[in-house]
C-alpha positions as CSV (number, residue, x, y, z in Angstrom):
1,X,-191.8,67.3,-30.5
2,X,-191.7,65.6,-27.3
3,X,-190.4,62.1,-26.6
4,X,-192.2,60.7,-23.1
5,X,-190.4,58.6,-20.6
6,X,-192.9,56.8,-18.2
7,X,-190.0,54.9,-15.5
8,X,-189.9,56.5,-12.4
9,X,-189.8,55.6,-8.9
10,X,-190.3,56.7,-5.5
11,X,-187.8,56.1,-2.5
12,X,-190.1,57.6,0.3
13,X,-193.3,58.2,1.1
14,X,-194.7,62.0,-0.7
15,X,-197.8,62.1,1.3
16,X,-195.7,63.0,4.8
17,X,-194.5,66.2,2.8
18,X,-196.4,69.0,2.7
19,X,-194.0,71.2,1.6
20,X,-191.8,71.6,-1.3
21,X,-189.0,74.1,-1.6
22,X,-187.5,75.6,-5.4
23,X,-184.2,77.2,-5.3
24,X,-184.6,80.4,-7.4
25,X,-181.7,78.8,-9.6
26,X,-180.5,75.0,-10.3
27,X,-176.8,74.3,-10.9
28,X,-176.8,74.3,-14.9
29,X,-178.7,77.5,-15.0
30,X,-176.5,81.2,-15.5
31,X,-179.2,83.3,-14.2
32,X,-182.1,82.5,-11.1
33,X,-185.5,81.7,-12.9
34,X,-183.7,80.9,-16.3
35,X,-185.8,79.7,-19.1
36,X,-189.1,80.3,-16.6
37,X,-188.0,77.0,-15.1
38,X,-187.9,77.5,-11.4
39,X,-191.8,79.1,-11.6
40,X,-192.8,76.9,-13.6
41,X,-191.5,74.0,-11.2
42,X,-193.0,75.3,-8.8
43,X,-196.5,76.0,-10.5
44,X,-196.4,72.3,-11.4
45,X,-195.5,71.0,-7.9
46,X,-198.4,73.7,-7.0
47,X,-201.1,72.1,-9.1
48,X,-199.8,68.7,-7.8
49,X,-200.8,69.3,-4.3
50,X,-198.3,70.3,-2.4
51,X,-197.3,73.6,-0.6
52,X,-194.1,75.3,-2.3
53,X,-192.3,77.9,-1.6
54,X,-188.8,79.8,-3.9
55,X,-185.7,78.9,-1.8
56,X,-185.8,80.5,1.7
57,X,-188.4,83.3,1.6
58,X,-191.6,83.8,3.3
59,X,-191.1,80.4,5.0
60,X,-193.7,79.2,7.8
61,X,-192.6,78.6,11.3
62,X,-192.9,74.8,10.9
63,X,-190.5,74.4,8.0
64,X,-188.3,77.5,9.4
65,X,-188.0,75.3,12.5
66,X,-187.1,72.1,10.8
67,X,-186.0,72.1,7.5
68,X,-187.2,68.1,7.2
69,X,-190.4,69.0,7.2
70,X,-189.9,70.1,3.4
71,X,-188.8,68.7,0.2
72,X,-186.1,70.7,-1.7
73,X,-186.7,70.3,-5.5
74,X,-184.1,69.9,-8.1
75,X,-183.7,69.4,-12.2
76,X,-181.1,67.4,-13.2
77,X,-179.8,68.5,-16.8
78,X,-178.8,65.2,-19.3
79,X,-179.3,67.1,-22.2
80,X,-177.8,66.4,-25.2
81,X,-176.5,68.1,-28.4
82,X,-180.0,67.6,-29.8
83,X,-182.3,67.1,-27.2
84,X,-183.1,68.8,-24.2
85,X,-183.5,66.1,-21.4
86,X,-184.3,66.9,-17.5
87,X,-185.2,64.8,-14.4
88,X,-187.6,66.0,-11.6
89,X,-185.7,65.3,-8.3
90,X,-187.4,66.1,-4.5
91,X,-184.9,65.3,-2.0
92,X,-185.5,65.4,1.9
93,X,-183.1,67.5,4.1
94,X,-180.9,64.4,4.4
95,X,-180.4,65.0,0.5
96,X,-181.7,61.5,-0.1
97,X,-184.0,61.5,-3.6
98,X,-187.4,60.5,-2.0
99,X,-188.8,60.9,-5.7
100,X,-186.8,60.7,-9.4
101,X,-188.8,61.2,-12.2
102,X,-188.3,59.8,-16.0
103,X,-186.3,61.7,-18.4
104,X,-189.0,64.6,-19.5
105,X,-187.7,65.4,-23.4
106,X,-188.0,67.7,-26.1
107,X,-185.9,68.3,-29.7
108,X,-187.3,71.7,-30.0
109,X,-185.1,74.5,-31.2
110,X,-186.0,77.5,-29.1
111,X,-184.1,76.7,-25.8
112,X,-187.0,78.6,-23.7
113,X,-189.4,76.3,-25.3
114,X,-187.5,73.4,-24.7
115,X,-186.6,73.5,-21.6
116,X,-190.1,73.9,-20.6
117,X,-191.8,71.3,-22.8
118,X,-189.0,68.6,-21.1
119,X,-189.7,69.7,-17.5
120,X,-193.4,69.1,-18.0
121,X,-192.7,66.0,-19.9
122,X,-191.1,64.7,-16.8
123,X,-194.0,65.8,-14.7
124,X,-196.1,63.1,-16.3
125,X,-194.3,60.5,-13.7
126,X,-195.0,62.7,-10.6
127,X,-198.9,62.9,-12.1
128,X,-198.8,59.1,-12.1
129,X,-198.3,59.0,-8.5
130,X,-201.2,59.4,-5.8
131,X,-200.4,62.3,-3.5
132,X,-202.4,63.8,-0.8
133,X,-200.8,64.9,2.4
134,X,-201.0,62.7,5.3
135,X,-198.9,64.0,8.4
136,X,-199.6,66.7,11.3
137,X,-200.7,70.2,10.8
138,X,-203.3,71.8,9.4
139,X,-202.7,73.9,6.0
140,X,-201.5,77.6,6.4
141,X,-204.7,80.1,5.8
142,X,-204.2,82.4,2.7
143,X,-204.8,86.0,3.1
144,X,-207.2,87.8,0.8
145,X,-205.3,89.3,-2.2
146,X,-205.0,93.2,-1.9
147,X,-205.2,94.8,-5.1
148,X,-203.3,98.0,-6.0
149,X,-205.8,99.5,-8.9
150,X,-203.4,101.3,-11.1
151,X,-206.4,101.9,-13.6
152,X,-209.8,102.7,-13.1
153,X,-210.7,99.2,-14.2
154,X,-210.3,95.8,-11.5
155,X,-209.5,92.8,-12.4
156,X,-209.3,89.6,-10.2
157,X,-205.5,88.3,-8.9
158,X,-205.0,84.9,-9.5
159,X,-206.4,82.7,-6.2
160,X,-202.5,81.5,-5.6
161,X,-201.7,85.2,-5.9
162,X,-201.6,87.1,-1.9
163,X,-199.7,89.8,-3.1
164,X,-200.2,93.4,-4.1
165,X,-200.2,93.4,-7.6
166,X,-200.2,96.5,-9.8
167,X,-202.5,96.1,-12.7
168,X,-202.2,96.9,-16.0
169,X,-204.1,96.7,-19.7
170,X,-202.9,95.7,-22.9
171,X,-206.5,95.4,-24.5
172,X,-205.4,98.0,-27.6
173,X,-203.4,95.2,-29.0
174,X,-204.8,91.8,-30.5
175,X,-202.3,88.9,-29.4
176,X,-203.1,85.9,-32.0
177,X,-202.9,81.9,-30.9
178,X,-200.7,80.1,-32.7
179,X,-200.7,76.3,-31.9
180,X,-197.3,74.9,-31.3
181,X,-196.2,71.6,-29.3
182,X,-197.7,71.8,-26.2
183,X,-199.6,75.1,-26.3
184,X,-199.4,78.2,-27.9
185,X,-197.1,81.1,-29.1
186,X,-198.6,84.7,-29.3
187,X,-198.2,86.9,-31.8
188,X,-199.2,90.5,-32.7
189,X,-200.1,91.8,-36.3
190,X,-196.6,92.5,-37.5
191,X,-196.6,88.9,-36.4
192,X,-194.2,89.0,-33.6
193,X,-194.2,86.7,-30.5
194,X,-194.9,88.3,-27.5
195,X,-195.9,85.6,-25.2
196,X,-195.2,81.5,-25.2
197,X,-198.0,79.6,-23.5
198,X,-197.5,76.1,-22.2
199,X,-200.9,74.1,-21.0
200,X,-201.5,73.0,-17.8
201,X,-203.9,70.2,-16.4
202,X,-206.7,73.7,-16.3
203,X,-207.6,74.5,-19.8
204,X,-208.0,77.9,-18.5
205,X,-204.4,78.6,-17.3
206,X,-200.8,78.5,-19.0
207,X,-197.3,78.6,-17.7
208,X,-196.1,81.9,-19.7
209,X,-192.8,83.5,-20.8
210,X,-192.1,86.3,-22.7
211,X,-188.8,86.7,-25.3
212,X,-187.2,88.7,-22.5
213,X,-187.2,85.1,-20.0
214,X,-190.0,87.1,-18.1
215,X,-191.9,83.9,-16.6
216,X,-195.8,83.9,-14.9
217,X,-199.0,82.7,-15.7
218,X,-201.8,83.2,-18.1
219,X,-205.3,82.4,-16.6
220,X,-208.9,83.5,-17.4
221,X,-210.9,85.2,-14.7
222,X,-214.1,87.0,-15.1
223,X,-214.5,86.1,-18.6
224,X,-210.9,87.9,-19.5
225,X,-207.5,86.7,-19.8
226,X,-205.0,87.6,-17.3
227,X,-201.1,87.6,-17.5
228,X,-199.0,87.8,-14.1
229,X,-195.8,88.2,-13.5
230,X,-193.2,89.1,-10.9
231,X,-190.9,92.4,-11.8
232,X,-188.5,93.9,-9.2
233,X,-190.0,91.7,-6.7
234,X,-193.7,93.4,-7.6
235,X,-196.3,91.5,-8.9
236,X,-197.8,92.8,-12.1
237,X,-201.3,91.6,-13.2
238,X,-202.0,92.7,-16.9
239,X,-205.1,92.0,-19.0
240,X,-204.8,90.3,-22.4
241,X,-206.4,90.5,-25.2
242,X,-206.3,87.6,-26.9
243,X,-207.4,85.9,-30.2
244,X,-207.4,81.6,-30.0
């Protein structure tokens, strides 16, 4: 269940921000990318627009230069003893909030699932609120994806996706939709969940995590469904098979 809070505000102007910045781990979290929340921020921020990037890496020379020329993003954790409650918070490099969001919400049990139903939930302010960037600079030219084929099958890397990605098949095995709050768990025969699927504003695409806090996306290309992931720093692209 998921309660919706609407009130946010906006300090500064979003459209003279191109780019975002996620730390790989906010202050209440034990472990960087806890819960899938830090990709999943940054997914979100993603489909809203805007250029984002996981703490310091792979930074361009305009936002290496001048740190003000990017939002940093943070989560602010007023959870409860039985609810999960976070705010979206993007803060210039003066650490002045140039955006707050409402208090995103969920009383769900499962701490993975709740975590990430509340930080959608607060999402729905920052999807209320026009963005489309406005300052200097042109946006930075993707490379073309290189694919390591670690099969004799090819399947197509996500279009946010530049890195090598090894790819791997899990066809043999029937994953079942279950409906929950938000999306979908998925189960094998024994049943056993295996994946957790959250929708997005693309029917097609789902912010995943696995029981083991492994975080990526699910998307359809080609006709197939496609789970990637990051592991040791490699990105893993593995087809799904998968019954809704």
């Amino acid at each position: 269940m998921i309660l919706m809070t609407l009130s946010a505000y906006s300090q500064g102007n979003l459209n003279n921000y191109k780019y975002v910045i996620v730390p790989e781990r906010f202050a209440f979290q034990k472990d960087d990318d806890q819960y899938a929340l830090n990709s999943s921020t940054k997914l979100l921020l993603e489909q809203k627009g805007f250029t984002v990037f996981l703490d310091n890496k792979d930074l361009p020379a305009d936002v290496a230069n001048n740190k003000c020329a990017a939002l940093t993003a943070d989560l602010q954790n007023n959870s409860g003893l039985f609810s999960t409650k976070l705010i979206l918070l993007l803060k210039d490099c003066r650490g002045e909030t140039v955006f707050k969001s409402g208090v995103g919400s969920s009383r769900e049990k499962d701490y993975g699932a709740a975590y990430n139903m509340a930080l959608k939930d607060a999402f729905v302010s920052l999807e209320k609120v026009p963005y489309r960037y406005a300052g200097p600079g042109e946006t930075i030219a993707q490379q073309p994806a290189t694919v390591n084929v670690a099969t004799t099958e090819t399947v197509a890397v996500s279009d946010k996706s530049n890195a090598q990605a090894e790819i791997k098949t899990s066809l043999n095995t029937t994953l079942y939709a279950q409906p929950i709050t938000n999306g979908y768990q998925l189960v094998d025969v024994t049943p056993k969940k295996v994946l957790t699927l959250l929708k997005t504003s693309k029917a097609d695409q789902f912010i995943a995590y696995n029981n083991g806090g492994v975080s990526g996306v699910v998307y359809k290309a080609n006709g197939e469904w496609v789970y990637e992931y990051y592991k040791n720093d490699k990105l893993i692209s593995e087809k799904l098979a998968i019954k809704f």
